[in-house]
DSSP file (Angstrom, degrees, kcal/mol; ACC not computed):
  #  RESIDUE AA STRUCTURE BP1 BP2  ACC     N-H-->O    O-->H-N    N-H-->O    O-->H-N    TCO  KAPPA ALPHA  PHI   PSI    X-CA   Y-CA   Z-CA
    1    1 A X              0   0    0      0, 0.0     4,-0.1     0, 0.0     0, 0.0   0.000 360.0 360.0 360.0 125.0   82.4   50.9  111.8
    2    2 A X        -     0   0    0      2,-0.1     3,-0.2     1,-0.1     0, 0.0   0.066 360.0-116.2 -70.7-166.7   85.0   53.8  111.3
    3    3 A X  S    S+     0   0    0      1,-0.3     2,-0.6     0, 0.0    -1,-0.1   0.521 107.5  48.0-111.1   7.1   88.4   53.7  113.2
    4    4 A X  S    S-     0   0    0      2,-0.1     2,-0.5     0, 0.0    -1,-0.3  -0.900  77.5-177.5-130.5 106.1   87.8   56.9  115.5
    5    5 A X        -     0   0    0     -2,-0.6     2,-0.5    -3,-0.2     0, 0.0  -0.956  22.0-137.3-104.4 134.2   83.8   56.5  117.1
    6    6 A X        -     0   0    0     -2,-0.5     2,-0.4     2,-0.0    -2,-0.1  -0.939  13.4-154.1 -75.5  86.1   82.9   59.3  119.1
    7    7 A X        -     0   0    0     -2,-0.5     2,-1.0     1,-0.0     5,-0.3  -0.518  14.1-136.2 -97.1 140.5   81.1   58.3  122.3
    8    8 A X        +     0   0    0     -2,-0.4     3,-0.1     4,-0.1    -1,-0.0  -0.654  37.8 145.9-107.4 110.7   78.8   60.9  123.7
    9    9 A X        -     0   0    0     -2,-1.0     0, 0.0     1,-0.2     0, 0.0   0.755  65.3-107.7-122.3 -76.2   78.8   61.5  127.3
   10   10 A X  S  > S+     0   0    0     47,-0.0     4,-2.1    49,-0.0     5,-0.3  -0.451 116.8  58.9  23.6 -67.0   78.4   63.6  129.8
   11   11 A X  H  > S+     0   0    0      1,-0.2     4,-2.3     2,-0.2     3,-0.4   0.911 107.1  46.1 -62.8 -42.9   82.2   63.4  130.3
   12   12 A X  H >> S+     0   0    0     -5,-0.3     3,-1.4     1,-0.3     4,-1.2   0.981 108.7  51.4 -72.6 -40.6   83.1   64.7  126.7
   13   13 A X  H >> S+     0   0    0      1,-0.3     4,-2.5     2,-0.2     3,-1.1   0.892 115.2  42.4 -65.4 -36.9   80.9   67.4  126.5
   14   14 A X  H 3X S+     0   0    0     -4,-2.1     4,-1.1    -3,-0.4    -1,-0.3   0.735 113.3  55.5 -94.3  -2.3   82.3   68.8  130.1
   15   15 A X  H << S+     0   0    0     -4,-2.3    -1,-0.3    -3,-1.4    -2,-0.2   0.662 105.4  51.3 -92.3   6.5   85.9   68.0  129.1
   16   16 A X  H <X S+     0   0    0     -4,-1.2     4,-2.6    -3,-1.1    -2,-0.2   0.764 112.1  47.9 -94.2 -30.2   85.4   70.1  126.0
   17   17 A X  H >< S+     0   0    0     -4,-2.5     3,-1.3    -5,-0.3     5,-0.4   0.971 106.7  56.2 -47.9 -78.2   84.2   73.0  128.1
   18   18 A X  T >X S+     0   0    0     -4,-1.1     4,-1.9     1,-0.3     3,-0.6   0.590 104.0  50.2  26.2 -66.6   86.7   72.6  130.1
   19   19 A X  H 3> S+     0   0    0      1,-0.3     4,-4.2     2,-0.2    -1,-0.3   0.967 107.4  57.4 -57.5 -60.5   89.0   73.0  127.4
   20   20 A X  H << S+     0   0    0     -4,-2.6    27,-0.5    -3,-1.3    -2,-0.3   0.277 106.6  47.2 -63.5   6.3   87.3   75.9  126.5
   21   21 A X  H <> S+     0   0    0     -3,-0.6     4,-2.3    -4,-0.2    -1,-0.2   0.418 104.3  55.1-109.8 -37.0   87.7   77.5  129.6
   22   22 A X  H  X S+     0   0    0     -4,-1.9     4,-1.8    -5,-0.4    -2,-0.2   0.851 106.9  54.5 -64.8 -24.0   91.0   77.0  130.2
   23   23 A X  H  X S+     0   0    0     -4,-4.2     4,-3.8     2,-0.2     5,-0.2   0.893 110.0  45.0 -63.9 -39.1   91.6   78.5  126.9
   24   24 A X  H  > S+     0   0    0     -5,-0.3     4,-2.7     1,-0.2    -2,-0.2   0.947 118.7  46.0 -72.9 -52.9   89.6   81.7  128.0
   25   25 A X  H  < S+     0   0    0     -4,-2.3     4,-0.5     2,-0.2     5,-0.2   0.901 114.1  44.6 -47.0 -64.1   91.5   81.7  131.5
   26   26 A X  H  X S+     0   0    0     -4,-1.8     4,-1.5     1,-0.3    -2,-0.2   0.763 115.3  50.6 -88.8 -41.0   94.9   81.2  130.1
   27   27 A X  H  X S+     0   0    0     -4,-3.8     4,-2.9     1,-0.2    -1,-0.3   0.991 110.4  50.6 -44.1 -72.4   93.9   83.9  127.3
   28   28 A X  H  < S+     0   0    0     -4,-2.7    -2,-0.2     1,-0.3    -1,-0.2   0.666 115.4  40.1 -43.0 -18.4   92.8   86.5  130.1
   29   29 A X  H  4 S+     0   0    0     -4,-0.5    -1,-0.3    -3,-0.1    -2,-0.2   0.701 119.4  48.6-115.7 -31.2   95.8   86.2  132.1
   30   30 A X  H  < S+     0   0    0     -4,-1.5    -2,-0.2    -5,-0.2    -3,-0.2   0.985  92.5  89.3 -53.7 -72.6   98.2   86.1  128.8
   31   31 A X     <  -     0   0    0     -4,-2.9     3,-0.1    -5,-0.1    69,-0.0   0.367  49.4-170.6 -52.9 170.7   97.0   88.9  127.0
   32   32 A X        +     0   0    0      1,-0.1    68,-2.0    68,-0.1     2,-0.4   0.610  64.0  66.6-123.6 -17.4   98.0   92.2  127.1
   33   33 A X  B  > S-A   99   0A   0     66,-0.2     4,-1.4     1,-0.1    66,-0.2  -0.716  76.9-120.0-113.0 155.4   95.0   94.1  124.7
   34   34 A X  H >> S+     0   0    0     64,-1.5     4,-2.1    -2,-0.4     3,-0.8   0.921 110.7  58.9 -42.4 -60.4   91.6   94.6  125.2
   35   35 A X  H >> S+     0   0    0      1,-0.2     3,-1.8     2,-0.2     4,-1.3   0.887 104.0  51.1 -17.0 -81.2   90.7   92.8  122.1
   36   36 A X  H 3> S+     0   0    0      1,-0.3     4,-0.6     2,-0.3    -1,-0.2   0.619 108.7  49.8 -34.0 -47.9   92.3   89.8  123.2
   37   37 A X  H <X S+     0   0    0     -4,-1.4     4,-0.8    -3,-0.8    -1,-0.3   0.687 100.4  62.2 -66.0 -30.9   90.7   89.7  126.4
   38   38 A X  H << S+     0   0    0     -4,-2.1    -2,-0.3    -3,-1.8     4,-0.3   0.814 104.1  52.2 -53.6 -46.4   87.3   90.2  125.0
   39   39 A X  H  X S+     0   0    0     -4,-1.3     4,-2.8     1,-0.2     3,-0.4   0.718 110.3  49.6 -68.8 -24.4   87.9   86.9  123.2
   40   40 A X  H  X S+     0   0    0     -4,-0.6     4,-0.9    -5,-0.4    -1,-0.2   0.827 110.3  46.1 -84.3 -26.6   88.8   85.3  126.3
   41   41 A X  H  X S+     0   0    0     -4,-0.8     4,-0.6     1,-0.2    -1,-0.3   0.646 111.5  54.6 -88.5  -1.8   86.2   86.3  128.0
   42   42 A X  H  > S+     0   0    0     -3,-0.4     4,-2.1    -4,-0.3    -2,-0.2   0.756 108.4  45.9 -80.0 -65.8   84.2   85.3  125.1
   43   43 A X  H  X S+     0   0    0     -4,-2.8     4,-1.4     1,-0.3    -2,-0.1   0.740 107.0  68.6 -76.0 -15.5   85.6   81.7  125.0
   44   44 A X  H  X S+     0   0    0     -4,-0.9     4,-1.0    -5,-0.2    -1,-0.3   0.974 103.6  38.7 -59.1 -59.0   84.9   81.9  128.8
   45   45 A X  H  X S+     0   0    0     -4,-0.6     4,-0.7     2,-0.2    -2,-0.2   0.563 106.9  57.0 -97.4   3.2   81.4   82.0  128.5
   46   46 A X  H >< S+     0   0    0     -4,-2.1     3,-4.3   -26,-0.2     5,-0.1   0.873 112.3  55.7 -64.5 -91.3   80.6   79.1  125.0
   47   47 A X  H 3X S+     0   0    0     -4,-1.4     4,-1.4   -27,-0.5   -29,-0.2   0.421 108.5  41.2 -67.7 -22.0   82.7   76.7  127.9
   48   48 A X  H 3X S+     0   0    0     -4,-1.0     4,-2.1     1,-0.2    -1,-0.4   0.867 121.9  52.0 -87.1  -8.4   79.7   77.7  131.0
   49   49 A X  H << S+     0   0    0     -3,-4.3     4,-0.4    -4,-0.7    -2,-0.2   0.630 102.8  47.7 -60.2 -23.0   77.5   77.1  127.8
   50   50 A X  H  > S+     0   0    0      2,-0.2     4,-1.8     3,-0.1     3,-0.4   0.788 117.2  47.6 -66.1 -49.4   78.6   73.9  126.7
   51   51 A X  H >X>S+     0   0    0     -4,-1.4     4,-2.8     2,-0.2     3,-1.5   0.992 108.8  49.6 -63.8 -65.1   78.1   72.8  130.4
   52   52 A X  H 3<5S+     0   0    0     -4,-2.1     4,-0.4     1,-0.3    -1,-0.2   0.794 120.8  42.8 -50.8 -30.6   74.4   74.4  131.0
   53   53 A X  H 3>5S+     0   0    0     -4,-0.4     4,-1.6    -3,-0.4    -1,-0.3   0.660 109.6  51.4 -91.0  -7.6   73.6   72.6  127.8
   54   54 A X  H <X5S+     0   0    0     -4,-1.8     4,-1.9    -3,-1.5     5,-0.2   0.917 112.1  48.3 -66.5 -59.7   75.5   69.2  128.5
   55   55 A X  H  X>S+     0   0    0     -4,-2.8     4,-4.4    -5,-0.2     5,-0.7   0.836 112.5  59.7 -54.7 -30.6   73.5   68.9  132.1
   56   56 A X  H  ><S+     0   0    0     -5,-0.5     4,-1.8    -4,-0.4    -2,-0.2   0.988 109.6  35.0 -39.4 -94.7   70.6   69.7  129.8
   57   57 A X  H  <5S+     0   0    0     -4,-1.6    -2,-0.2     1,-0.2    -1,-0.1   0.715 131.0  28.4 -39.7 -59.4   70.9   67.0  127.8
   58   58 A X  H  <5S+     0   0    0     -4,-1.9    -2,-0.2     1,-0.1    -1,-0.2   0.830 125.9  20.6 -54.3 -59.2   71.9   64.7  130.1
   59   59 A X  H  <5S+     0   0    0     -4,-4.4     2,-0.2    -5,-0.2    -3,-0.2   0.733  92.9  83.1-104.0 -13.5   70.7   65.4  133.6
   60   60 A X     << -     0   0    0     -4,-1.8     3,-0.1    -5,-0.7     0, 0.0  -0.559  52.9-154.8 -93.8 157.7   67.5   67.8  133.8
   61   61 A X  S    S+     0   0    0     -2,-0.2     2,-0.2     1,-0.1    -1,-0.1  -0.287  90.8  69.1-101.6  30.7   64.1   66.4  133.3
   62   62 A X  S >> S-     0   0    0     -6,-0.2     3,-1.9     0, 0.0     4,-0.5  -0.748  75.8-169.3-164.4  76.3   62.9   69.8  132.2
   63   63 A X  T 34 S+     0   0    0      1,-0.2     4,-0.1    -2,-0.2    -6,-0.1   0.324  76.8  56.4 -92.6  37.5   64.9   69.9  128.9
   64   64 A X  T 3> S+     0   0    0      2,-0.1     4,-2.5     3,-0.1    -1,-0.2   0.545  82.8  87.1-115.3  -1.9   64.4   73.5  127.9
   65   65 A X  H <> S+     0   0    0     -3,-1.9     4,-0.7     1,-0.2     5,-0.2   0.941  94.7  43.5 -61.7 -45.2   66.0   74.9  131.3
   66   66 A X  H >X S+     0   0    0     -4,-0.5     3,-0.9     1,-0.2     4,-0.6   0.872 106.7  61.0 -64.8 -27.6   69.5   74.7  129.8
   67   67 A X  H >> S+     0   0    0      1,-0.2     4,-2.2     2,-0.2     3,-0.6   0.888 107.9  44.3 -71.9 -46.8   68.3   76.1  126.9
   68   68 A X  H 3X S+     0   0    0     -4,-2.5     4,-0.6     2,-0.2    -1,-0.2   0.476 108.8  46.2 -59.3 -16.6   67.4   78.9  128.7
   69   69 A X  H << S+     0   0    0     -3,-0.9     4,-0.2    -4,-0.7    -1,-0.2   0.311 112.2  62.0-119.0  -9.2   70.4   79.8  131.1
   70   70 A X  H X< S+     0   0    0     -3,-0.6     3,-1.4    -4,-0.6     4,-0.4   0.898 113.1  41.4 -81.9 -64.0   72.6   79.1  127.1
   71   71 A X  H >X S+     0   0    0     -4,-2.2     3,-1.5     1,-0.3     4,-1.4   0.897 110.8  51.6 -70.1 -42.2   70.3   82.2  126.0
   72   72 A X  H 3X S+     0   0    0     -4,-0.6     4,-1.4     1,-0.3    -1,-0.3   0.889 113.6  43.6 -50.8 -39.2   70.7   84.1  128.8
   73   73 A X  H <> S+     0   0    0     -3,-1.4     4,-0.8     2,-0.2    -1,-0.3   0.291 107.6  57.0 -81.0  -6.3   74.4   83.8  128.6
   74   74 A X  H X> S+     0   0    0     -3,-1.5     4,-1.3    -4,-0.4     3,-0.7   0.896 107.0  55.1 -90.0 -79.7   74.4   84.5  124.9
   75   75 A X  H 3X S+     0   0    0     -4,-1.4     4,-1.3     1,-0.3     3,-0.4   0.560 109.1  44.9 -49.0 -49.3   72.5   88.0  125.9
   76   76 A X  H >X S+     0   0    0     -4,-1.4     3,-4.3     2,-0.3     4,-2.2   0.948 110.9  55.1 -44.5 -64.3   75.1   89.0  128.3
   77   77 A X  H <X S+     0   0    0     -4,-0.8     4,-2.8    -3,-0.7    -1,-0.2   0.780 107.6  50.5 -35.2 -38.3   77.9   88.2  126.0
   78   78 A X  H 3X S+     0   0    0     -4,-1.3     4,-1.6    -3,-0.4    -1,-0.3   0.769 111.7  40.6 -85.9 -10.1   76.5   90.0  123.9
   79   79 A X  H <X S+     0   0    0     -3,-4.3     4,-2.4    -4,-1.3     5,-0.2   0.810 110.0  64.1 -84.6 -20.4   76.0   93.2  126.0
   80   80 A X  H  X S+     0   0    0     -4,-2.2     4,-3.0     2,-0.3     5,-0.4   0.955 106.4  44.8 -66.6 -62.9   79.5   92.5  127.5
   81   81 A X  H  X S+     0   0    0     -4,-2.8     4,-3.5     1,-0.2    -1,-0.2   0.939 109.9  51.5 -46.7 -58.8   80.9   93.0  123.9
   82   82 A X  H  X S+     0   0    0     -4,-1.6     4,-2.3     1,-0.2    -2,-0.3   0.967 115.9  36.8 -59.0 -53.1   79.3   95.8  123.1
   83   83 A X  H  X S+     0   0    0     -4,-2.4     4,-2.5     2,-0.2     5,-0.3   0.972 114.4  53.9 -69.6 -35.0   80.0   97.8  126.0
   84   84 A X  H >X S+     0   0    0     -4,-3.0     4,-2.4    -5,-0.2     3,-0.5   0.984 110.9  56.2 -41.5 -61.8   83.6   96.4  126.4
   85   85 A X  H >X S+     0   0    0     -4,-3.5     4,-2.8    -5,-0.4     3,-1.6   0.889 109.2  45.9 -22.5 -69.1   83.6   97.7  122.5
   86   86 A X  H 3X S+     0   0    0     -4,-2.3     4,-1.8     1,-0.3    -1,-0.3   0.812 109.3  46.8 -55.9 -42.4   82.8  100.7  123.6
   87   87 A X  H <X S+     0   0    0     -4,-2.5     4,-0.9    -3,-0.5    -1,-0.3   0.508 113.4  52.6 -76.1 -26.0   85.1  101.2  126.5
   88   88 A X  H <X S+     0   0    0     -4,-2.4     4,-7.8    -3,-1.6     5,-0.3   0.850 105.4  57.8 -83.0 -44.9   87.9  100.0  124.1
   89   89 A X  H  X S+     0   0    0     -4,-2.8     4,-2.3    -5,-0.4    -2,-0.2   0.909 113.3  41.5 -16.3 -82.2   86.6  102.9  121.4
   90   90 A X  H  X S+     0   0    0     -4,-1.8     4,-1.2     1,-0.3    -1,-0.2   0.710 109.6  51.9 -75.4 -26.9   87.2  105.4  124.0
   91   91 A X  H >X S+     0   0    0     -4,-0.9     4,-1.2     2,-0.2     3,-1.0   0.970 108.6  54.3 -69.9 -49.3   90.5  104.2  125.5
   92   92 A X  H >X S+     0   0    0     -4,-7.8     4,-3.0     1,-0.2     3,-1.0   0.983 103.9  61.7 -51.8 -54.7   91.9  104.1  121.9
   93   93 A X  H 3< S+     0   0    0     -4,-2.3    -1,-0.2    -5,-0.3    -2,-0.2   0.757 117.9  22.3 -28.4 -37.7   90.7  108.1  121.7
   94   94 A X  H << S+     0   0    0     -4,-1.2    -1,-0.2    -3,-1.0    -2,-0.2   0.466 132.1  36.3-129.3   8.3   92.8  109.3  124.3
   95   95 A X  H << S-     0   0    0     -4,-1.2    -3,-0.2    -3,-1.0    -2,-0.2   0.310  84.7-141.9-124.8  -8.1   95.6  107.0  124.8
   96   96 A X  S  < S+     0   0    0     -4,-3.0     2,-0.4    -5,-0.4    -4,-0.2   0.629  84.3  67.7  53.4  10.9   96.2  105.9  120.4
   97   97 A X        -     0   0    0     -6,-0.4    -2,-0.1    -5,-0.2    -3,-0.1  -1.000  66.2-160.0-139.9 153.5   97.0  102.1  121.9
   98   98 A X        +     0   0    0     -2,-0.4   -64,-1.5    -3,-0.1     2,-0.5  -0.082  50.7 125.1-106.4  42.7   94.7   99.5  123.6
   99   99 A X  B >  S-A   33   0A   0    -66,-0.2     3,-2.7     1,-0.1   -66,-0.2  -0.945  70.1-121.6-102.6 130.2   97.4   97.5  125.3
  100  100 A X  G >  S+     0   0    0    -68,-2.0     3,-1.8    -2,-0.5    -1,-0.1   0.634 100.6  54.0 -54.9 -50.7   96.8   97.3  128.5
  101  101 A X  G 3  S+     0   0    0      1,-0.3    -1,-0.4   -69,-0.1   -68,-0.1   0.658  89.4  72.4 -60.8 -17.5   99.8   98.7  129.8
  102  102 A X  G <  S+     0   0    0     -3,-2.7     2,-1.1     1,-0.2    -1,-0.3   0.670  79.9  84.3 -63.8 -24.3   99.8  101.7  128.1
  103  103 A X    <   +     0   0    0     -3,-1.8     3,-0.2    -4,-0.2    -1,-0.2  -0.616  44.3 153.0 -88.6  93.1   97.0  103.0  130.2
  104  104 A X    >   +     0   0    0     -2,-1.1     3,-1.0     1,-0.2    -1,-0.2   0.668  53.3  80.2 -78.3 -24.8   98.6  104.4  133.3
  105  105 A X  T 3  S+     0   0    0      1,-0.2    -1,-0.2    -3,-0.1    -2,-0.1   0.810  86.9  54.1 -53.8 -49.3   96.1  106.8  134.2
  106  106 A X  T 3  S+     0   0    0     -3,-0.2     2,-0.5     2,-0.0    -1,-0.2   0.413  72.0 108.9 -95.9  19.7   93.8  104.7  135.7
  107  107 A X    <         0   0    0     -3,-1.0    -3,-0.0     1,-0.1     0, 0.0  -0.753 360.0 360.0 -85.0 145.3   95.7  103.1  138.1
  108  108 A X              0   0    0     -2,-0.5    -1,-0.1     0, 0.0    -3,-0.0   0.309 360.0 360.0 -76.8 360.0   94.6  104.4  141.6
């Protein structure tokens, strides 16, 4: 028996989301460049993915539904990136910075 055992429950898996959401939150509200926020928003959505696959594991009798609502949430992310990507592209073109404050123009 080692000296650190790892019990797997329900509760770690949603206090490592958890984690991983606070990070994404704490990120979003911190950062000041686009990048940065893309990561956060990033880390925002592995923590509802750890969860949709923890309840998976754990609570659904149907164990491919989490599996499904993880892939679905991978596809967004990944259109989320790309267009964010894009949208960062073009804010660099006409402003030379992505930090967030440097774009003054689009406030209303």
């Amino acid at each position: 028996m080692t000296l650190l055992t790892l019990h797997t429950s329900l509760s770690t898996y949603l206090v490592i989301a958890a984690f991983l959401f606070a990070i994404g939150l704490y990120g979003m509200v911190q950062r000041r460049t686009l990048i940065g926020m893309l990561i956060s928003a990033e880390l925002i959505m592995a923590g509802a993915s750890v969860n949709f696959m923890a309840f998976n594991r754990f609570l659904a009798p149907n164990p491919t539904v989490g599996q499904i609502f993880t892939l679905f949430i991978m596809g967004i992310a990944a259109a989320e990136a790309a267009i964010t990507l894009s949208i960062v592209l073009a804010v660099y073109r006409n402003y030379r910075s992505i930090d967030t404050e440097d774009v003054t123009d689009l406030h209303g």
